[in-house]
N, C-alpha and C positions, 0 to 999 in steps of 0.2 A: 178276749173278753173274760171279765172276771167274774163270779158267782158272788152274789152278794150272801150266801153259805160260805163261802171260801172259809175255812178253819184258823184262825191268824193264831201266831206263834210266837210263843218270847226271844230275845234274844238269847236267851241261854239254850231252846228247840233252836235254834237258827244254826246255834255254835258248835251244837251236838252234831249237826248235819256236816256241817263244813270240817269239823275237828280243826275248831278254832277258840280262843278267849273269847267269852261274851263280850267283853271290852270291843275288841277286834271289830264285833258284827256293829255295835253302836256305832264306831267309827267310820265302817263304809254306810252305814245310814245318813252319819251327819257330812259326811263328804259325798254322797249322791250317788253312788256305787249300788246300792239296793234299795229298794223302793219301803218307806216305813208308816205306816199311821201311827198317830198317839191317838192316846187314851185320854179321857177327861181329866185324868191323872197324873198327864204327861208321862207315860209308859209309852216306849214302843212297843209296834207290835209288827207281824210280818203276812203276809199271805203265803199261808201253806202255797198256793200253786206257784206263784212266783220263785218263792225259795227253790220247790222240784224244779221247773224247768232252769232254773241258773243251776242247780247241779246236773241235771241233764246237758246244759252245754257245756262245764267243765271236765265232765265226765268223757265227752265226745273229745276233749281237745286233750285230756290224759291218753284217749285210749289210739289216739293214732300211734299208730308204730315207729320208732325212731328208725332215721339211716343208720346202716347195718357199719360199722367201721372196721376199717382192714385189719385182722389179725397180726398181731404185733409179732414182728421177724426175731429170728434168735441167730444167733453166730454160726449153728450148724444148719439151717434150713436149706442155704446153698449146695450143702453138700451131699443132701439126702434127695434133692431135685433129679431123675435122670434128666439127661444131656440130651 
């Protein structure tokens, strides 16, 4: 549920957050990607909590740990191996 307080943000606060083109953030607004109100002005604008929790799960899905991959062999590794 949303706080009708919720702090709404410009595109350009949006783009700061994500380290993206303000362009970029309009375009997932007008593709349905991120949730937008306008202004009487036709501005969008963003809900501050919205925004955090979509970087809160982006954040989660960067900070998983990648599989570890095999150390890459060299010509002599065989030979330094004991038998």
């Amino acid at each position: 549920m949303v706080e009708s307080r919720d702090r709404l943000l410009t595109p350009g606060e949006v783009a700061s957050l994500f380290r993206v083109d303000p362009k970029t953030v309009t375009r997932w607004a007008a593709a349905g990607r991120i949730n937008s109100i306008r202004t009487p002005g036709g501005h969008r604008r963003f809900r501050e909590s919205e925004i955090r929790e979509l970087l809160r799960q982006d954040g989660s899905k960067s900070a998983a740990p990648a599989p570890a991959a095999p150390a890459p062999r060299t010509a002599g590794d065989d030979a330094a191996q004991p038998v």
